[in-house]
C-alpha positions in Angstrom: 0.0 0.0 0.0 2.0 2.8 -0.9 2.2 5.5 -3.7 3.6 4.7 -7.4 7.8 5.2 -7.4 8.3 3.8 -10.5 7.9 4.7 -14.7 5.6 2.3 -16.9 8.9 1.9 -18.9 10.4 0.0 -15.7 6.8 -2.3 -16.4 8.1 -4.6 -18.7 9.7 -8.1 -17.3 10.1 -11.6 -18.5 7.6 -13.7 -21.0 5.4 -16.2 -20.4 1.9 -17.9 -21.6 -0.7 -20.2 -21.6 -2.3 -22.0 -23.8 -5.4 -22.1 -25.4 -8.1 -24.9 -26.7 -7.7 -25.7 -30.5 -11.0 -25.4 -31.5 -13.4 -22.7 -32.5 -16.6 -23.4 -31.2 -19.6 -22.3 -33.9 -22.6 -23.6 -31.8 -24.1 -22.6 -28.4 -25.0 -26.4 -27.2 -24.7 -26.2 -23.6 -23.1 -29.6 -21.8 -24.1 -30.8 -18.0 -20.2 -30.9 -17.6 -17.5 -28.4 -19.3 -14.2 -30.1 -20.1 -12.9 -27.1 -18.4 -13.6 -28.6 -15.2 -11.8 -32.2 -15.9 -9.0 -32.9 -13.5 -10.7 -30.4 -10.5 -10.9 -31.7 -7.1 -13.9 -33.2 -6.1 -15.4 -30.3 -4.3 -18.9 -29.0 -4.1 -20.3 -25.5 -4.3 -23.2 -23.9 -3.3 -25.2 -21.1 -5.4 -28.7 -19.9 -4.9 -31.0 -18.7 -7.2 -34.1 -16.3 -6.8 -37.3 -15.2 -9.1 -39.4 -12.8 -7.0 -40.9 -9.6 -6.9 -38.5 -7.2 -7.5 -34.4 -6.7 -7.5 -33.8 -5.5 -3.8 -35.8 -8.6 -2.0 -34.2 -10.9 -5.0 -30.9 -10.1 -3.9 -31.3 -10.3 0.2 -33.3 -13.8 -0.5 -29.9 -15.0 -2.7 -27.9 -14.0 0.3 -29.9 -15.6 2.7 -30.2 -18.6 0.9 -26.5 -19.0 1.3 -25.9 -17.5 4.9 -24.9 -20.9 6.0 -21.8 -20.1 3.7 -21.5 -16.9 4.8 -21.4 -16.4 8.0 -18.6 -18.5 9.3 -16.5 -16.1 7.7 -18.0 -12.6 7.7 -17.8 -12.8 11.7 -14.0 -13.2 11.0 -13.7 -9.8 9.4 -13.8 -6.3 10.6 -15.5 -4.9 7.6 -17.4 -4.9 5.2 -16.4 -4.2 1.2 -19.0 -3.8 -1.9 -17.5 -4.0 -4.8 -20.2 -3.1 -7.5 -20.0 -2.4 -11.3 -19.7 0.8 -12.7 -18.2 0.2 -16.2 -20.5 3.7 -17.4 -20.9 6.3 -14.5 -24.3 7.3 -16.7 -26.0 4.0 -18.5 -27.9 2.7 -15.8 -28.3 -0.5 -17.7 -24.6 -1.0 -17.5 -24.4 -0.6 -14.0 -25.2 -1.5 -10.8 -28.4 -0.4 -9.6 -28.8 1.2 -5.7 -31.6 -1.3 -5.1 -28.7 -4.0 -5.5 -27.0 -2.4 -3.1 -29.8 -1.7 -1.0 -30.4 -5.9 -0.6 -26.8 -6.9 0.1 -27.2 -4.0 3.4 -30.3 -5.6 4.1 -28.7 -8.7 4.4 -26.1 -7.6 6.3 -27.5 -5.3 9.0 -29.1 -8.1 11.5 -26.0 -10.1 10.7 -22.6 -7.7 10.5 -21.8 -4.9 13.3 -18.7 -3.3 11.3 -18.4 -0.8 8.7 -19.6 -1.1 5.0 -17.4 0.8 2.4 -18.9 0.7 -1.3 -16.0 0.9 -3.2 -15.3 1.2 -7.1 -12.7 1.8 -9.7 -14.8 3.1 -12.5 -12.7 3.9 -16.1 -14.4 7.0 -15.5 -14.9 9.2 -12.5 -16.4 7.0 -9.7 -17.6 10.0 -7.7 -19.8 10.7 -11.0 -21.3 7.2 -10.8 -21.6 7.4 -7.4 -23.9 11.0 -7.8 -25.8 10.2 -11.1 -26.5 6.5 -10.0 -28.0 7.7 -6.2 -25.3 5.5 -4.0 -24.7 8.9 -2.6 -28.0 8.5 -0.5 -27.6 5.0 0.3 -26.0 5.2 4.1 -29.0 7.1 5.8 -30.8 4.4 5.3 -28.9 1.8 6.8 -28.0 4.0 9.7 -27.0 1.0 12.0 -24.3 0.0 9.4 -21.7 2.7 9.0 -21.6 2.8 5.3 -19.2 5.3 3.3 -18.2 5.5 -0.7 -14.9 5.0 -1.8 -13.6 6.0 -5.3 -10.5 4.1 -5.2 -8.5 5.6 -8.1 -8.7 8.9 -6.2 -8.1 6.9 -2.6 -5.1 5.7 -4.7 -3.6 2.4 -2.5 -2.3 -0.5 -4.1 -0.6 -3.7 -4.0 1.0 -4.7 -7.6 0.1 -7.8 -9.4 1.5 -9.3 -12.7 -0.6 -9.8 -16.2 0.3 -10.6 -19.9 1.0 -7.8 -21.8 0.3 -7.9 -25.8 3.8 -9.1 -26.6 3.2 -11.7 -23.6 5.7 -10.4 -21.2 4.8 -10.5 -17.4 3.6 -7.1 -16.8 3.1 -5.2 -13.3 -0.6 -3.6 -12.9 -1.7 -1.6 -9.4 -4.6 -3.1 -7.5 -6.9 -1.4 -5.5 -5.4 -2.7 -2.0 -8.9 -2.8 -0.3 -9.9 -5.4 -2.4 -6.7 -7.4 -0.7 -7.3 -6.3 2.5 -7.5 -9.6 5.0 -9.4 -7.9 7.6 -12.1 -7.3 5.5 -15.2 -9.7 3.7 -15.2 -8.9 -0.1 -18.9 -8.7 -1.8 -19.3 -8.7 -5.3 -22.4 -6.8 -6.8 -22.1 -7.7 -10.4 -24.5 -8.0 -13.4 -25.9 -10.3 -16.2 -24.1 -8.3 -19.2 -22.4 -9.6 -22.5 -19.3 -7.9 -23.5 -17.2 -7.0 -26.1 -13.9 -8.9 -26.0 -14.6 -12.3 -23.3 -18.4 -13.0 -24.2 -19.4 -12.1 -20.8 -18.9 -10.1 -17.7 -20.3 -11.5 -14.9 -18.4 -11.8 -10.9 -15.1 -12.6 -12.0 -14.5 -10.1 -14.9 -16.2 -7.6 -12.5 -13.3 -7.9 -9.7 -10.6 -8.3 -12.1 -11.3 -5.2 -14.2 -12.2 -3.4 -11.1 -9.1 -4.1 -9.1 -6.6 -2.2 -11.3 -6.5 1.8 -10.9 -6.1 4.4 -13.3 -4.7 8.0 -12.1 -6.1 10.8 -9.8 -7.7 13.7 -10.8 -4.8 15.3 -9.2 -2.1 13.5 -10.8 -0.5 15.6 -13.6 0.7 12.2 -15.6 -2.3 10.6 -16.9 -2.3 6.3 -16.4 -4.5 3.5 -16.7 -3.7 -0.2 -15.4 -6.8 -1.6 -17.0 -5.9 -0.9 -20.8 -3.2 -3.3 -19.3 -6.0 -6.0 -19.8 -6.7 -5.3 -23.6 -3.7 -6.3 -24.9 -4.8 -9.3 -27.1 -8.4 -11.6 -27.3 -6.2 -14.2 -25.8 -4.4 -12.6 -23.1 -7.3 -10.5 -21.5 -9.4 -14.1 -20.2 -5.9 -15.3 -19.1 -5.0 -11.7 -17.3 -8.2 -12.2 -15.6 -7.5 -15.4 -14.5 -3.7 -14.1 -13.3 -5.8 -10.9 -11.4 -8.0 -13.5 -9.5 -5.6 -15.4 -8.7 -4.4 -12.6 -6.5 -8.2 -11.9 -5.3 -9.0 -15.2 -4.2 -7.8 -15.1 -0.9 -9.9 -12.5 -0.6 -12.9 -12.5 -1.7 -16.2 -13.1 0.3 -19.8 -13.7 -1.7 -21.0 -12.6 -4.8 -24.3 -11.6 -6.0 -25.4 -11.2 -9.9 -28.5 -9.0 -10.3 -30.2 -10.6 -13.2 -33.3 -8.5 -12.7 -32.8 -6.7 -15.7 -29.7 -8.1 -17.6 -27.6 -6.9 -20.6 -27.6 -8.2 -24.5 -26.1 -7.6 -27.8 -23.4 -4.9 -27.5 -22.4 -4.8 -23.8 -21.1 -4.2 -21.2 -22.1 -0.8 -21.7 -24.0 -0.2 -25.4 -26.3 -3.4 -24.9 -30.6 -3.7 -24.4 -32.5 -4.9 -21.5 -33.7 -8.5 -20.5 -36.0 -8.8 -17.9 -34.6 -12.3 -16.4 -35.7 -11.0 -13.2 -33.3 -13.2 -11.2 -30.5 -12.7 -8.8 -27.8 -15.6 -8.4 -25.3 -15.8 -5.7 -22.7 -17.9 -3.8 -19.7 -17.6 -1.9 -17.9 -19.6 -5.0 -17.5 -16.5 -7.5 -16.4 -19.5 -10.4 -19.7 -21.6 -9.5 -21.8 -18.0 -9.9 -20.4 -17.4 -13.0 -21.1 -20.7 -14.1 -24.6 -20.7 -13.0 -24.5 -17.1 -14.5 -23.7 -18.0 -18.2 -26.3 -21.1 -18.1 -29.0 -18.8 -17.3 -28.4 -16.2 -20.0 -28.4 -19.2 -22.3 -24.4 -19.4 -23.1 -22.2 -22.2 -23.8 -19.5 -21.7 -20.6 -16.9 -23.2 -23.0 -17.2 -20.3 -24.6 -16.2 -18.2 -21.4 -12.0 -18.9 -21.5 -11.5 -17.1 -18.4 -13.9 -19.2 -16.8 -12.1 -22.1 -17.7 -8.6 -21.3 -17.0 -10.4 -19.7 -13.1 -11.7 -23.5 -12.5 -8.2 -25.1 -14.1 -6.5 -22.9 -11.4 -8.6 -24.1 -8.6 -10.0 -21.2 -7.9 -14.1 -22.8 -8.0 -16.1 -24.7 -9.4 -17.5 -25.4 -12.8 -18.8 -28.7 -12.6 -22.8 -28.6 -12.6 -22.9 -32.2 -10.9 -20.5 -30.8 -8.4 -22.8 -27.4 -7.6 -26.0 -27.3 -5.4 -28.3 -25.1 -6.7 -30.6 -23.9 -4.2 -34.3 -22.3 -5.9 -35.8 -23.0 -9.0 -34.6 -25.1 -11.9 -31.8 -23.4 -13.7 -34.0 -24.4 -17.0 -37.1 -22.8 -15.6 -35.7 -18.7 -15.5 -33.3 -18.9 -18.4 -33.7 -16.8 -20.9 -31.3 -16.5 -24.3 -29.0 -13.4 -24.2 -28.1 -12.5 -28.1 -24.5 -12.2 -28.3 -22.0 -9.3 -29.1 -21.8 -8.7 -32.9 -17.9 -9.1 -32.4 -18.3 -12.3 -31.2 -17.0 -14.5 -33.8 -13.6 -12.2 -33.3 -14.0 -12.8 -29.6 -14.2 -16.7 -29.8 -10.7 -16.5 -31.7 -9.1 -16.8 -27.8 -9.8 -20.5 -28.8 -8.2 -21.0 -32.3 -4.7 -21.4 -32.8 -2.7 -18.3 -32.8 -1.3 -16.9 -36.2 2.1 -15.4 -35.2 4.3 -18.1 -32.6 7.7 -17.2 -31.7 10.0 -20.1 -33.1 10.8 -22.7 -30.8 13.8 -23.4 -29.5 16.2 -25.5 -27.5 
């Protein structure tokens, strides 16, 4: 936790990469069981899933569905931090909604006696999200919970961690250090969205594009970690999984507000679907998995996904997941897909330029 020292030309260290699957997939048939999730251990997840009347009850009914999960650890922790979505601080569509916000506090106040920071790393100016969106009158009414906003870019503390740059060399990014803060339980308030370079954006995309900062207002030399991430098809679902990693220790529950999700052109430009459903689980890799059923998507499709559950980080398995509500087959609804999306599915083909081999 400490201020930038250092040039992005000092940035640049050694090479390394994974690899990808072979083949292109052309159709959307959705297996019971993802390759991705061969050689896993044999491990079971919990996610719940709600339909009812409206978004706030939907998501404090997916949280206490899960409590059992919970609350073992949230009376470890001193605090409380909400990490929502704000990839626009003005498209309401493409961001989290108050009454999301509103559930997880209703969950938490007969259950949590600490303080509750909302805190986001918008691409924009947080503070603007936080005004137009109406998270600035959130904490009066949770008065028992001390709740405060956070704009992390402008709070500015960080811990590094190491992504794939476009050339594939190990590259240093800044991560907001509250999200890898051990004293405190990490919630994820994420969306049903498609997006425009890894299919979808769900829990997992969420933390990982939210963790890295970008400079102050104050700061006279402009930066941004998270154009870090779009160096390459291929290397953004892999510098996902790398940013995760780091997470993982960290990270408490997740909930996906599906109440009104995003299609077509997301994770900003997209149209409304009314799946009316929130999903949510202390396993953010079993969300996600749940997450990309319901909007109709083959997970195969979803590389970062794959590579979270190859690197132990959850669960992909749907044999291996309870699935506490209603039948993932009864509130699934087809989400139409990005029109880039045969360039986006190109993570999975072979790549055209290799280094030669040697040795």
């Amino acid at each position: 936790m400490h201020e930038p020292t250092f040039s992005r030309r000092h940035f640049i260290w050694t090479a390394a990469a994974f690899g990808a699957s072979s083949g292109l997939l052309r159709s959307q048939d959705r297996p019971s069981e993802s390759p991705q999730s061969a050689g896993l251990p044999d491990r079971r997840s919990v996610v719940s899933v709600t339909n009812g009347a409206g978004r706030r009850q939907n998501v404090c009914d997916a949280l206490v569905a899960i409590e059992d999960q919970i609350l073992p650890v949230l009376k470890t922790k001193k605090r409380v931090v909400i990490k929502p979505n704000m990839v626009s601080t003005r498209n309401q569509l493409a961001s989290t909604h108050v009454d999301a916000l509103h559930g997880i506090l209703d969950f938490l106040e007969p259950r949590f006696k600490g303080p509750v920071t909302i805190a986001e790393s918008s691409a924009g100016f947080t503070t603007e999200g936080f005004d137009n969106f109406g998270y600035t009158k959130i904490a009066p009414e949770h008065k028992p919970l001390d709740v405060s906003l956070v704009d992390l870019n402008e709070e500015g503390k960080y811990e590094m961690g190491t992504i794939l740059s476009g050339d594939l060399h190990m590259t240093p990014v800044r991560l907001a250090a509250r999200l890898l803060d051990p004293e405190a339980y990490v919630i994820c308030s994420a969306m049903l969205k498609t997006h425009n370079t890894v299919i979808a954006t769900l829990s997992l995309k969420n933390m990982a594009l939210g963790a890295p900062l970008h400079s102050s207002r104050a700061e006279s030399q402009h930066w941004n970690d998270k154009r870090l991430y779009h160096g390459g098809v291929r290397q953004t679902h892999v510098d996902i999984t790398m940013t995760i990693q780091k997470l993982h220790p960290y990270l408490g529950a997740t909930v996906l507000d599906g109440w009104e999700g995003m299609e077509g052109n997301g994770p900003a430009s997209g149209t409304l679907v009314p799946s009316r459903i929130a999903v949510a689980s202390t396993d953010y890799v079993a969300a996600d998995r749940v997450g990309v059923d319901v909007m109709g998507l083959n997970p195969e499709w979803i590389g970062y996904l794959g590579f979270c559950a190859q690197a132990g980080l959850g669960q992909t398995n749907l044999s291996k997941i309870e699935i506490r509500g209603p039948k993932l087959a009864d509130v699934t609804k087809k989400y139409r897909m990005h029109d880039d999306i045969e360039r986006e599915l190109r993570w999975m083909g072979p790549m055209t330029e290799i280094p030669e081999k040697l040795g």
